[in-house]
N, CA and C atoms as a LAMMPS dump frame, in Angstrom:
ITEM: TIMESTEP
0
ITEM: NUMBER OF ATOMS
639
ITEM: BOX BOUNDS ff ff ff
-5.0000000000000000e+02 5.0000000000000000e+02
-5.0000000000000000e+02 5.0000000000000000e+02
-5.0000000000000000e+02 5.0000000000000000e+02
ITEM: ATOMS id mol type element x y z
1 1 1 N 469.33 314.309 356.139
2 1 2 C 470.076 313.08 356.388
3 1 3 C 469.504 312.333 357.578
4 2 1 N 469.082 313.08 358.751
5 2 2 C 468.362 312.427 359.65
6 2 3 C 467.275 311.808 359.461
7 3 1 N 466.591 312.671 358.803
8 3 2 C 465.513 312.038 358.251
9 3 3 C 465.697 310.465 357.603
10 4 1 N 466.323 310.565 356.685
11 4 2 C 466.457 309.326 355.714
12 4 3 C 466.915 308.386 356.815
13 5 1 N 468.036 308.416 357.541
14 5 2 C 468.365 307.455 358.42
15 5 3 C 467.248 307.188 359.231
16 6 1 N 466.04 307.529 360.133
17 6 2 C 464.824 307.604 360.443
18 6 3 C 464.238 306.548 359.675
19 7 1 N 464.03 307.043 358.505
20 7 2 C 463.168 305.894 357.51
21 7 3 C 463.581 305.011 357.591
22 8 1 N 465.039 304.32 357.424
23 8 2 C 466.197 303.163 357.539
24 8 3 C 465.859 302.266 358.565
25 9 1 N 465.661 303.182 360.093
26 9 2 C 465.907 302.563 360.932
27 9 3 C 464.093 301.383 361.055
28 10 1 N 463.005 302.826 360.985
29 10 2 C 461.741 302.151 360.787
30 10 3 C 461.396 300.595 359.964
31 11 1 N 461.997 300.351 358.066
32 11 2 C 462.315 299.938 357.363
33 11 3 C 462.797 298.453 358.591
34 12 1 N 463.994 298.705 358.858
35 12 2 C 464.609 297.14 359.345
36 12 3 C 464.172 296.603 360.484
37 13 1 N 463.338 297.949 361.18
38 13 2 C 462.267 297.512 362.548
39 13 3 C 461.258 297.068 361.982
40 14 1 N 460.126 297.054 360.775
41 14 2 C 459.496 296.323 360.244
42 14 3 C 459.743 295.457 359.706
43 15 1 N 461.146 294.859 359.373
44 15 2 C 461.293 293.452 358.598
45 15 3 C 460.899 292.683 357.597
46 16 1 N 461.64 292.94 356.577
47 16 2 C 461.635 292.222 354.919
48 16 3 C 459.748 291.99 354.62
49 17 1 N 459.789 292.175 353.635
50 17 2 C 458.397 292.316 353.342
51 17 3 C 457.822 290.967 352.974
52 18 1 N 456.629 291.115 353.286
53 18 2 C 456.372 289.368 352.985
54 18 3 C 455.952 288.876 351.503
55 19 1 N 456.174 287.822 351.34
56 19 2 C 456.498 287.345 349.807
57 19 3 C 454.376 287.913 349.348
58 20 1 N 454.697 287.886 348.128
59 20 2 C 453.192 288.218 347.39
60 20 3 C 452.375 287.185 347.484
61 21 1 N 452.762 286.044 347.374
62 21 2 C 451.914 285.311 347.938
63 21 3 C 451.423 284.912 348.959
64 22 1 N 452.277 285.148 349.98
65 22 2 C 451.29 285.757 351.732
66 22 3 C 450.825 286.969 351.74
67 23 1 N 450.957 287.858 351.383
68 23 2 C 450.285 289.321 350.912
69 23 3 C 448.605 288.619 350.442
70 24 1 N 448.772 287.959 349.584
71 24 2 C 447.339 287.545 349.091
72 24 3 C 446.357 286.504 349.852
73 25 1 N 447.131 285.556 350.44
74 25 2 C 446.547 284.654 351.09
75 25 3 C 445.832 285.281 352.32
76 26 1 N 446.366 286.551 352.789
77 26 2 C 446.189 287.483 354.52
78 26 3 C 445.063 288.232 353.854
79 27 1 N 444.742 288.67 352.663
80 27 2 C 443.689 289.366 352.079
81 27 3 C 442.339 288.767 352.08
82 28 1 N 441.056 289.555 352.437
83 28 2 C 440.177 289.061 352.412
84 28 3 C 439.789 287.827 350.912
85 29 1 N 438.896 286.911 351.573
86 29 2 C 438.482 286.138 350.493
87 29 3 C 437.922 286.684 349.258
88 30 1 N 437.082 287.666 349.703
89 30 2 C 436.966 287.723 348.327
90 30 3 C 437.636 288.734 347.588
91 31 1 N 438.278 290.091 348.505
92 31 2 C 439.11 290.545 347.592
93 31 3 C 440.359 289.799 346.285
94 32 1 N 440.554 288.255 347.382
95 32 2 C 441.532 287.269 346.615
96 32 3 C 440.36 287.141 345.213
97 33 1 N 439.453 286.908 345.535
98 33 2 C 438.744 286.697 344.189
99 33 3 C 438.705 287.389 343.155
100 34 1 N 438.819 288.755 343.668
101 34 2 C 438.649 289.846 342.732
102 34 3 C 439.801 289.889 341.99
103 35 1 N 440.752 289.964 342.556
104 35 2 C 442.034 289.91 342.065
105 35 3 C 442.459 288.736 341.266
106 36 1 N 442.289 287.718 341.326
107 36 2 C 442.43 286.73 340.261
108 36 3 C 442.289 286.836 339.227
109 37 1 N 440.302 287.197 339.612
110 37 2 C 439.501 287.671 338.284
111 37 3 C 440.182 288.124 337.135
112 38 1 N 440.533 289.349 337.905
113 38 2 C 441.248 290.627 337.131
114 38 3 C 442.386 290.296 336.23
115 39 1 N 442.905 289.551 336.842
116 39 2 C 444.23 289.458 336.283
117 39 3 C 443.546 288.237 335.291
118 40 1 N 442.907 287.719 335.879
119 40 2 C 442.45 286.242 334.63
120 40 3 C 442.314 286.979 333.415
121 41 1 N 440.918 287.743 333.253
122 41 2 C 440.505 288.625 332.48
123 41 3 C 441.995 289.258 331.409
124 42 1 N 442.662 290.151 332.432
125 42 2 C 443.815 290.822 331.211
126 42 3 C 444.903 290.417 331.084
127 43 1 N 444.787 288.954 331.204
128 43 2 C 445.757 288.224 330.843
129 43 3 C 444.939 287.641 329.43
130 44 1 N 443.599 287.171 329.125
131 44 2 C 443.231 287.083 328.015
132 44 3 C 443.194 287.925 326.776
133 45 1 N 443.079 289.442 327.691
134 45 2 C 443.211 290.288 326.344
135 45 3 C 444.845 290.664 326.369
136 46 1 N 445.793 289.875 326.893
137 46 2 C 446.748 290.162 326.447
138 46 3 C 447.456 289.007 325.84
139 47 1 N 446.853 287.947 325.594
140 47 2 C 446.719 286.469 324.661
141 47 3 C 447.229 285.258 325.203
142 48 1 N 447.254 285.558 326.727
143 48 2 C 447.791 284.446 327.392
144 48 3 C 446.628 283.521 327.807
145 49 1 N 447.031 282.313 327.955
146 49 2 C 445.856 281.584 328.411
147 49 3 C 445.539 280.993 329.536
148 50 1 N 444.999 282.131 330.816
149 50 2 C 444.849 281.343 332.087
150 50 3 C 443.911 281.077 332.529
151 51 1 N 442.985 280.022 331.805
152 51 2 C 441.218 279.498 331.939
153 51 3 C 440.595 279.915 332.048
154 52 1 N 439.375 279.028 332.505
155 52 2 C 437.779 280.059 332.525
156 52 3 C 438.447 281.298 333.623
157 53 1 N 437.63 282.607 333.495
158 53 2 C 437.602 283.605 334.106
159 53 3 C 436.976 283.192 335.409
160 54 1 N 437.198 282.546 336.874
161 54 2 C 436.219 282.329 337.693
162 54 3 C 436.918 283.029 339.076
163 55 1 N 437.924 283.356 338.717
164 55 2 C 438.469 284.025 340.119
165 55 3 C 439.331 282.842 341.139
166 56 1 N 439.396 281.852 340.362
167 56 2 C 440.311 280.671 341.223
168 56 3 C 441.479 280.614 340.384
169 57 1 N 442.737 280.661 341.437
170 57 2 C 444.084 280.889 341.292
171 57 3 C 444.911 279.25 340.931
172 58 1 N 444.041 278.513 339.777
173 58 2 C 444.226 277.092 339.544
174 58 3 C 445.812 276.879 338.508
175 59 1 N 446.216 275.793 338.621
176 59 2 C 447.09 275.463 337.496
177 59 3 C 446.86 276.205 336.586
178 60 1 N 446.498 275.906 335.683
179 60 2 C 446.705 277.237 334.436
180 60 3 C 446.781 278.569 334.67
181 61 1 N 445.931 279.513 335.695
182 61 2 C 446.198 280.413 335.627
183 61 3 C 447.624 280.791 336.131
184 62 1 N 447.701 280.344 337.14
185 62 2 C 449.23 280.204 337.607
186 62 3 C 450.554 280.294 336.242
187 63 1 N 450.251 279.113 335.331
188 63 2 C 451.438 278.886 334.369
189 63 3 C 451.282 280.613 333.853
190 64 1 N 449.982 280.792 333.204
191 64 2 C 449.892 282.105 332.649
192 64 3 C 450.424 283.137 332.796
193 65 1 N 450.118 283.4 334.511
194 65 2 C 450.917 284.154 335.06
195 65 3 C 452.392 284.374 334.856
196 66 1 N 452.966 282.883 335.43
197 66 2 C 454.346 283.11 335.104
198 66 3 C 454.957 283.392 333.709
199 67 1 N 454.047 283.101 332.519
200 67 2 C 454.682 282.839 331.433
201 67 3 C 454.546 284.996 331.314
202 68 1 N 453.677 284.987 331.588
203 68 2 C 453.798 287.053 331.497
204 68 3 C 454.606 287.795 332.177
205 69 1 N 454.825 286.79 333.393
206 69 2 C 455.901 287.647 334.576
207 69 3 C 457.43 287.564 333.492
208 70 1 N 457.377 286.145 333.141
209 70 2 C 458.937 285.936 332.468
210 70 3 C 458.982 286.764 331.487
211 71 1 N 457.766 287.355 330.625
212 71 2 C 457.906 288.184 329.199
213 71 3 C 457.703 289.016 329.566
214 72 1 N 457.494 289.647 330.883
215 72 2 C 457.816 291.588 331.206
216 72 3 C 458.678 291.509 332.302
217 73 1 N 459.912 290.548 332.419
218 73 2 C 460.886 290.937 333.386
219 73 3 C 460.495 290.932 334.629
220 74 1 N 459.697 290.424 334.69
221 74 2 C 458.714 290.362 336.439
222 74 3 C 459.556 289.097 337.418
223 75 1 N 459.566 289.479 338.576
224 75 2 C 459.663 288.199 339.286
225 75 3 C 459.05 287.511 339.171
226 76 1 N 459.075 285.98 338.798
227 76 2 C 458.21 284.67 338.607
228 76 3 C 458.035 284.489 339.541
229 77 1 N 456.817 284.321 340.103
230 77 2 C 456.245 283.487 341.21
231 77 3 C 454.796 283.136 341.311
232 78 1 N 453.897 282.928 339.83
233 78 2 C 452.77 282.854 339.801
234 78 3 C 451.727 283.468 340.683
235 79 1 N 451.652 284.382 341.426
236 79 2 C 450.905 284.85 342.157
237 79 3 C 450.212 286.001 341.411
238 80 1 N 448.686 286.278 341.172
239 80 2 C 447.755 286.522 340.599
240 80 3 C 447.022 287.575 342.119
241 81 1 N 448 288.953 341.864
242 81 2 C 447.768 290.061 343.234
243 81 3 C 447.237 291.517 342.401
244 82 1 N 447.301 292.242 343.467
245 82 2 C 447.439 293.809 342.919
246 82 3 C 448.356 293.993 342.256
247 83 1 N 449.216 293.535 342.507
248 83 2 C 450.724 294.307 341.522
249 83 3 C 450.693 294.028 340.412
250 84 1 N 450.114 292.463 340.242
251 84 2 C 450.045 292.013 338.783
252 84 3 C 448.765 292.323 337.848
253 85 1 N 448.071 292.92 338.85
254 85 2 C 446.894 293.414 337.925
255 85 3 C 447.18 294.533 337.661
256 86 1 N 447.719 295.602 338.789
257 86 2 C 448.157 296.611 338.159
258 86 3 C 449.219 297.03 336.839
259 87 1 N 449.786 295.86 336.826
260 87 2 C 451.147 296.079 336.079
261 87 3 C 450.543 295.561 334.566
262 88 1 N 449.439 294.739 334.442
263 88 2 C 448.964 294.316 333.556
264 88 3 C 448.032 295.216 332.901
265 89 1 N 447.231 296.032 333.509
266 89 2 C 446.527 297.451 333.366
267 89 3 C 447.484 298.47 332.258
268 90 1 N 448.135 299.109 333.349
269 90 2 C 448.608 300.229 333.408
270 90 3 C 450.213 300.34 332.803
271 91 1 N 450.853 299.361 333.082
272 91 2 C 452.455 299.198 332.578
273 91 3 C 452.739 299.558 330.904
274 92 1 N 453.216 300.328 330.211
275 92 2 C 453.937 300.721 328.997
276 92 3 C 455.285 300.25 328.893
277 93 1 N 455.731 299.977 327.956
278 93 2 C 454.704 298.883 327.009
279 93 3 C 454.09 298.137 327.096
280 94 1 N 452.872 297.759 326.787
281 94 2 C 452.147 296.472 326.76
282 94 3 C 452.934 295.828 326.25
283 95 1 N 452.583 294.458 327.158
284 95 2 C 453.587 292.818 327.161
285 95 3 C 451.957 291.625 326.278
286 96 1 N 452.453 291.443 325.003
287 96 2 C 451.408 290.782 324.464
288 96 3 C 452.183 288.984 324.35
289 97 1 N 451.182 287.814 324.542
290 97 2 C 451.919 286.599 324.217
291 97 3 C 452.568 286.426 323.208
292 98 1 N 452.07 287.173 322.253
293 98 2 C 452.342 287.353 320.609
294 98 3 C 453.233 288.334 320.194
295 99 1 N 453.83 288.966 321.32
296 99 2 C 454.879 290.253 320.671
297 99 3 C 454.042 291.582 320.411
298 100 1 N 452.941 291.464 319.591
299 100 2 C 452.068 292.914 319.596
300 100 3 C 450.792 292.414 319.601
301 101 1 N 450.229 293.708 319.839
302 101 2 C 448.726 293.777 320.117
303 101 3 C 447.505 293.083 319.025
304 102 1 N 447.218 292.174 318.851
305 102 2 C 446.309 291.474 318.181
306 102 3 C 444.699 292.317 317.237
307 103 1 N 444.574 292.387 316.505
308 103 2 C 444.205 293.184 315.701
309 103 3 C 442.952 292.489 314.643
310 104 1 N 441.73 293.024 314.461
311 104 2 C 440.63 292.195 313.266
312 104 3 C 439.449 291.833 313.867
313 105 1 N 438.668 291.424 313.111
314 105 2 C 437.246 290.934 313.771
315 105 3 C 437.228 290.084 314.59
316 106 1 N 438.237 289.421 314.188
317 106 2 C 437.911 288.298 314.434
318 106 3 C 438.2 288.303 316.466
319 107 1 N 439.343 289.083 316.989
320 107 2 C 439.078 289.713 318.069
321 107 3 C 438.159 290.672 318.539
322 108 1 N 437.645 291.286 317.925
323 108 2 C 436.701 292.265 318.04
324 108 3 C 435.299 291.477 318.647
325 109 1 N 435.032 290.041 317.844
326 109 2 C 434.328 289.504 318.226
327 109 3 C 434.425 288.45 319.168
328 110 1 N 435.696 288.159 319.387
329 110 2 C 436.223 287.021 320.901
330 110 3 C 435.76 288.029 322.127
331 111 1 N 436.349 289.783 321.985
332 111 2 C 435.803 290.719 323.173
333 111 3 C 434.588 290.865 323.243
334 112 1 N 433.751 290.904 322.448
335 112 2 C 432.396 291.143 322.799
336 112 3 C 431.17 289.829 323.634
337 113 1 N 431.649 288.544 322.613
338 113 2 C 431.303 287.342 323.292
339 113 3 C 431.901 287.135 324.612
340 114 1 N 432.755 287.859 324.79
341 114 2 C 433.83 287.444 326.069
342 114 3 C 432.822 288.444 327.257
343 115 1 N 432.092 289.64 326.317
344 115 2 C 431.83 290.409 327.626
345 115 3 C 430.154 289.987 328.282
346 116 1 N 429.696 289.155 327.302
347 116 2 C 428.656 288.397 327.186
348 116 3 C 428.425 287.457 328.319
349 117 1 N 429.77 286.668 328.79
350 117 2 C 430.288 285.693 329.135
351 117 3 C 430.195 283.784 328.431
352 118 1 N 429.756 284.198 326.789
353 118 2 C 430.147 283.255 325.912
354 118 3 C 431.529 282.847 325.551
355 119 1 N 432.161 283.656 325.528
356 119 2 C 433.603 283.247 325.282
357 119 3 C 435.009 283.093 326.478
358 120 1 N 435.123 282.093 326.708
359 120 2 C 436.222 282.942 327.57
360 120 3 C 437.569 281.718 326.905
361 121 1 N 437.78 282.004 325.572
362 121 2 C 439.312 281.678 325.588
363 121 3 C 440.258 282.934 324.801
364 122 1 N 441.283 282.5 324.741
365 122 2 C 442.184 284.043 324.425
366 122 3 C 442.051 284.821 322.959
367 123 1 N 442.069 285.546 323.93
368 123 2 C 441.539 287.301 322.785
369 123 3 C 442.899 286.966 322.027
370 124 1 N 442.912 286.137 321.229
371 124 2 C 444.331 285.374 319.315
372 124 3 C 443.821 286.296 318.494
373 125 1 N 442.344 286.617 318.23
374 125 2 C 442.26 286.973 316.918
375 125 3 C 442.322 285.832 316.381
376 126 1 N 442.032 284.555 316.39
377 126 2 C 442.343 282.837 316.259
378 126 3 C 440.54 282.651 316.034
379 127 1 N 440.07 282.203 314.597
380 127 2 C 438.753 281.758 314.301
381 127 3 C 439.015 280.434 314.634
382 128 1 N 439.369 279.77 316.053
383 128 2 C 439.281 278.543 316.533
384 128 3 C 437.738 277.655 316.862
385 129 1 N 437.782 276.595 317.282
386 129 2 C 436.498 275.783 317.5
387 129 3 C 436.145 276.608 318.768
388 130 1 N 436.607 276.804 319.485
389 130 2 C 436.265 277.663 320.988
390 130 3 C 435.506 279.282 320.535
391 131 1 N 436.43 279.817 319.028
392 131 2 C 435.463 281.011 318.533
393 131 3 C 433.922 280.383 318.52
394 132 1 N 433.884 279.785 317.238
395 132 2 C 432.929 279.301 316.569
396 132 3 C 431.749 278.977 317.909
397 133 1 N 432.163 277.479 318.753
398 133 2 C 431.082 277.288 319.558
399 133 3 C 430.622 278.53 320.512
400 134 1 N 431.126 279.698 320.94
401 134 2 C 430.565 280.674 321.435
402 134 3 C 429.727 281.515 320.864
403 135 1 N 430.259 281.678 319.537
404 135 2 C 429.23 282.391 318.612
405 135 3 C 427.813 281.537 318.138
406 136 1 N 428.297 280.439 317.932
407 136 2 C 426.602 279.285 317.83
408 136 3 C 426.1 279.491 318.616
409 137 1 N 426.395 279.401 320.138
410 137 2 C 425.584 279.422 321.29
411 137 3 C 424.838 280.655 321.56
412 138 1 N 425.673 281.644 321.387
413 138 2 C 424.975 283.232 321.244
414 138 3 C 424.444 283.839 320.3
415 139 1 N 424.427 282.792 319.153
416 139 2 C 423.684 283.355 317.902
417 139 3 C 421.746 282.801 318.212
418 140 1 N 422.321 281.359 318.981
419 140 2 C 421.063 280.56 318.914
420 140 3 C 420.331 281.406 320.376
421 141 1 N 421.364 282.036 321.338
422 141 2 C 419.898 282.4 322.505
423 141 3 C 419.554 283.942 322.468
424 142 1 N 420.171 284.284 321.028
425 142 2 C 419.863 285.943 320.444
426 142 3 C 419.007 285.179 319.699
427 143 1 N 418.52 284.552 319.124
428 143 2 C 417.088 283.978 317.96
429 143 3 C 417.663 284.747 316.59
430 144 1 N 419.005 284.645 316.451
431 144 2 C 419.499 284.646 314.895
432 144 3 C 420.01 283.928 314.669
433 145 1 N 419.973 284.305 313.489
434 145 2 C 420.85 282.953 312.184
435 145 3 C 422.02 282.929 312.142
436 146 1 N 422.043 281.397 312.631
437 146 2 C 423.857 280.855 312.145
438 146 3 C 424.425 281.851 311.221
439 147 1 N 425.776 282.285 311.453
440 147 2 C 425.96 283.165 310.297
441 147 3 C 427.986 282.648 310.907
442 148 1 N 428.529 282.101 309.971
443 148 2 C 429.37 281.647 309.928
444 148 3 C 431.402 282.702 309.291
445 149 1 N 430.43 283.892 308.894
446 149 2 C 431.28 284.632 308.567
447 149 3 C 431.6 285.868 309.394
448 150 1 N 432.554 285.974 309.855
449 150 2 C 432.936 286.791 310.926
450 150 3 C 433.789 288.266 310.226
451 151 1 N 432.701 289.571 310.26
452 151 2 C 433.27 290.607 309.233
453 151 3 C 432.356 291.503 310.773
454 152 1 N 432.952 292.698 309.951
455 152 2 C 432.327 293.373 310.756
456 152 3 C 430.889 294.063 310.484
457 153 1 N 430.227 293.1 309.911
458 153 2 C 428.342 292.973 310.123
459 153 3 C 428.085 291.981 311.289
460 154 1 N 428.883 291.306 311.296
461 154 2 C 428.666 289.97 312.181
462 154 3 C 428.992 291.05 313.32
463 155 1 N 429.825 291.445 313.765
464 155 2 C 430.388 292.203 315.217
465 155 3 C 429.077 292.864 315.867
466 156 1 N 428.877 293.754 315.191
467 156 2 C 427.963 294.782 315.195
468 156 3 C 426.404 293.721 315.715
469 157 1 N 426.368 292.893 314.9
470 157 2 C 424.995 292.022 315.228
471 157 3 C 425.19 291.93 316.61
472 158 1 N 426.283 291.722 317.128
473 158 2 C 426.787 291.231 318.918
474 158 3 C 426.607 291.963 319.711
475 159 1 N 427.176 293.15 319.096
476 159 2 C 426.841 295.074 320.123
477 159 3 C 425.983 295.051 320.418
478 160 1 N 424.799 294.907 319.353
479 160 2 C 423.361 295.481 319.218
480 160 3 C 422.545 294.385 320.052
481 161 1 N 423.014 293.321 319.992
482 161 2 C 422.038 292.241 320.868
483 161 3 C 421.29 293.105 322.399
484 162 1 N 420.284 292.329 322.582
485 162 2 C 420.002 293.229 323.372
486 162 3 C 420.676 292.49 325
487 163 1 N 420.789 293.163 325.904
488 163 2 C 421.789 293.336 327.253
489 163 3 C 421.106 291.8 327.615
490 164 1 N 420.066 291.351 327.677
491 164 2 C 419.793 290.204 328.324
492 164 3 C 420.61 289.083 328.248
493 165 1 N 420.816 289.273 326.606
494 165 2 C 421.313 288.14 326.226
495 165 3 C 423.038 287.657 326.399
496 166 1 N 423.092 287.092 327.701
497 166 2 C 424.31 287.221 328.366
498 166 3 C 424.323 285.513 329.113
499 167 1 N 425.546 284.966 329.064
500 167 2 C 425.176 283.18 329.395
501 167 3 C 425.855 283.221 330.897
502 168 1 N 425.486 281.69 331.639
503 168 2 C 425.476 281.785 333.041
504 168 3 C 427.171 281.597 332.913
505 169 1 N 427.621 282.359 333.935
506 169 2 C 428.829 282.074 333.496
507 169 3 C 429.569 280.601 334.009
508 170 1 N 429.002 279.831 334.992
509 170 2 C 429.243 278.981 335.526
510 170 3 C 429.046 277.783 334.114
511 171 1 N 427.681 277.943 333.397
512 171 2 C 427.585 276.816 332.534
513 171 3 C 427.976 277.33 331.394
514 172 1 N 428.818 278.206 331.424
515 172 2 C 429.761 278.315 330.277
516 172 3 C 431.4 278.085 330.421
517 173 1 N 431.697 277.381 331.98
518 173 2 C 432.794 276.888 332.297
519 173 3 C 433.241 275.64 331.436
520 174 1 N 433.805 275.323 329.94
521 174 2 C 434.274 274.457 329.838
522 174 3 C 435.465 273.79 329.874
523 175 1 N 436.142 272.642 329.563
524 175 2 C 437.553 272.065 329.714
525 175 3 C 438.07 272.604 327.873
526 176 1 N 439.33 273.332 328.131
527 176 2 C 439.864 273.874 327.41
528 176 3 C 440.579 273.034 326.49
529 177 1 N 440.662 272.737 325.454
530 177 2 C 441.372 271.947 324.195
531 177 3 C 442.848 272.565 324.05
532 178 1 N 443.167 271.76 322.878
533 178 2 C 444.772 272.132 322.234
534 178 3 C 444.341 273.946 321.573
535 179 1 N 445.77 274.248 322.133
536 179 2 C 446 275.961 321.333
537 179 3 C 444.763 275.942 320.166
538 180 1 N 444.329 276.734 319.586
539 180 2 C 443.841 276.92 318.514
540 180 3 C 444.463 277.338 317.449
541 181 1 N 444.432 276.598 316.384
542 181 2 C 445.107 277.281 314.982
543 181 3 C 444.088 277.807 314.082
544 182 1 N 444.689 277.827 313.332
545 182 2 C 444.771 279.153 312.088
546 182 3 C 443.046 278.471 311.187
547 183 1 N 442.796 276.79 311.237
548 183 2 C 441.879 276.429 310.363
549 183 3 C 440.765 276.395 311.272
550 184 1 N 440.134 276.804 310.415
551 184 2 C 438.635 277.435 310.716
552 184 3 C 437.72 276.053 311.053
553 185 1 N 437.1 275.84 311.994
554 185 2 C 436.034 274.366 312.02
555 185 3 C 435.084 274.865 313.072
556 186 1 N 434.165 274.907 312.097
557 186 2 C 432.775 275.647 312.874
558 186 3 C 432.42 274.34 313.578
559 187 1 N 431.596 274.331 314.453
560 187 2 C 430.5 273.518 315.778
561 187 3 C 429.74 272.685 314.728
562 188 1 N 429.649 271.329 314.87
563 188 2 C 428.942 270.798 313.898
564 188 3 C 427.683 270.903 314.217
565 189 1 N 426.338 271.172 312.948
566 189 2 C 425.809 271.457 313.139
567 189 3 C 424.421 270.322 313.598
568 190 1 N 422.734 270.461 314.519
569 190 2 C 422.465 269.307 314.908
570 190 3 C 421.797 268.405 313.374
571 191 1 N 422.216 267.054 313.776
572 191 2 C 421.468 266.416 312.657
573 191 3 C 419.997 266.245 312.817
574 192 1 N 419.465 266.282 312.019
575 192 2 C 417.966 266.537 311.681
576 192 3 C 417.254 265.663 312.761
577 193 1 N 416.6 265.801 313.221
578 193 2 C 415.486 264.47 313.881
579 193 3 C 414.634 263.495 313
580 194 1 N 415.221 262.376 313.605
581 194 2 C 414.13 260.972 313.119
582 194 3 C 412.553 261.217 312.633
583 195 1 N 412.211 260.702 311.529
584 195 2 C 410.607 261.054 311.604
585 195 3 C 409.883 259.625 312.051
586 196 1 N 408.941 259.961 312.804
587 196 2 C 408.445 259.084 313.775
588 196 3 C 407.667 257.836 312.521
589 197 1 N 407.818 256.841 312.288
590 197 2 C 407.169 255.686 311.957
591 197 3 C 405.446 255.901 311.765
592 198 1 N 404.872 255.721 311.257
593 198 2 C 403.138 256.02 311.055
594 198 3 C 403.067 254.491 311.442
595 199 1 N 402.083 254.672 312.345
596 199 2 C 400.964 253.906 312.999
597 199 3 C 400.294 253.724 312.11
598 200 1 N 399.392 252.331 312.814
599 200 2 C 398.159 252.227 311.49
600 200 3 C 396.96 252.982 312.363
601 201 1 N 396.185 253.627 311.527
602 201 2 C 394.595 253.947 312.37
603 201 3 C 393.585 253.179 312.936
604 202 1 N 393.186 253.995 313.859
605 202 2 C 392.646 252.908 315.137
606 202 3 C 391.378 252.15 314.246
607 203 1 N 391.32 251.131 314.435
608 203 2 C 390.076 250.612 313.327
609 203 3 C 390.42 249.824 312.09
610 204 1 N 391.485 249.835 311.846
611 204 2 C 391.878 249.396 310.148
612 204 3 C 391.69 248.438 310.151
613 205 1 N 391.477 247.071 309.162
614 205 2 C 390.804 245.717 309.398
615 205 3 C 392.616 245.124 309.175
616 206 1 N 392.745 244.042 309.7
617 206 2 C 394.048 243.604 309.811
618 206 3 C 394.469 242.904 309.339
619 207 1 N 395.062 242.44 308.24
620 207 2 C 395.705 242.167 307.115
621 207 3 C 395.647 240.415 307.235
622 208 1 N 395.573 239.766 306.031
623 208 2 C 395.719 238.738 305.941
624 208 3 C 396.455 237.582 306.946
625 209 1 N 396.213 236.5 307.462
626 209 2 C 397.642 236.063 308.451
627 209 3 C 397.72 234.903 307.343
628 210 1 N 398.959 234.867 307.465
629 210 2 C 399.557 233.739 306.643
630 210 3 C 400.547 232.469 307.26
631 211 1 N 400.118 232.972 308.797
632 211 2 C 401.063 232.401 309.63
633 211 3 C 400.297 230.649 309.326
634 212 1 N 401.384 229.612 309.738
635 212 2 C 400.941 228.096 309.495
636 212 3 C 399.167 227.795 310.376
637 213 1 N 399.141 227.245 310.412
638 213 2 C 397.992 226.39 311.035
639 213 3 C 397.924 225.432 311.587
């Protein structure tokens, strides 16, 4: 009993704990980075959408946040810390945007482009325009063929790529569109190039003039 009263007294001599978001702000810079990251990251594979992966604690990731804190009973307060990475890790049950865990190639192949750093919008299992243009882009700097059907031959082509083939992640930062639905619209593809006009050869004798006089 002494004891516990001991702890009590220590407890109210240290004074209320400080909110999580001064917890993070007092943390080194870049540990803040890391931690964003993190949570950016498994908040995608848990289908929420809080932007490019860059480690900045921006509007969207923020909403994200809260929208996961509100669907696992969490205190809302958008803050993107340890607790929330941990809790996003490690916590049973998994808290998915979708109610359960997302399932098919078609995720199979959002994670792999994602680990590439071609993809970074949410692990839906969603063959959206955001799928599609990541897979064009990584089909074209792997030197294979457009291949528009997403099974698991296509996946496997992604595994096997070899490790180089990985994009900057900075110029794969783009501005994020409407949700993605269900209809499929691949990256249009480029239109052919102009064929250049033929010259006449140097020398040719030059044609009649018919101009007045």
């Amino acid at each position: 009993m002494v004891l516990i009263a001991l702890h009590a007294v220590d407890a109210a001599a240290a004074g209320p704990r400080p909110p999580a978001a001064t917890q993070l702000a007092q943390a080194p810079t870049q540990m803040q980075t890391a931690y964003v990251r993190g949570v950016q990251k498994e908040l995608l594979a848990h289908g929420y959408r809080p932007g490019p992966v860059d480690g900045v604690a921006g509007r969207q990731t923020r909403a994200a946040v809260r929208a996961y804190q509100r669907d696992a009973g969490l205190p809302v307060d958008g803050v993107a810390d340890k607790r929330l990475l941990d809790h996003l890790k490690f916590a049973q049950p998994k808290v998915y945007a979708f109610g359960q865990p997302v399932t098919g190639h078609v995720l199979d192949l959002q994670r792999e482009l994602a680990k590439r750093n071609y993809y970074l919008g949410p692990h839906d299992g969603l063959a959206g325009p955001q799928t599609y243009d990541a897979l064009n882009r990584f089909q074209e700097d792997a030197g294979l063929p457009y291949d528009e059907q997403i099974d698991g031959i296509l996946v496997q082509k992604v595994r096997d790529a070899p490790a180089e083939v990985e994009a900057d992640l900075e110029a794969s930062i783009y501005d994020w569109g409407p949700q993605q639905t269900m209809k499929v619209i691949p990256p249009a593809r480029p239109e052919p190039k102009a064929v250049p006009e033929t010259k006449e050869k140097p020398g040719a004798e030059p044609g009649p003039d018919f101009s007045d006089t």
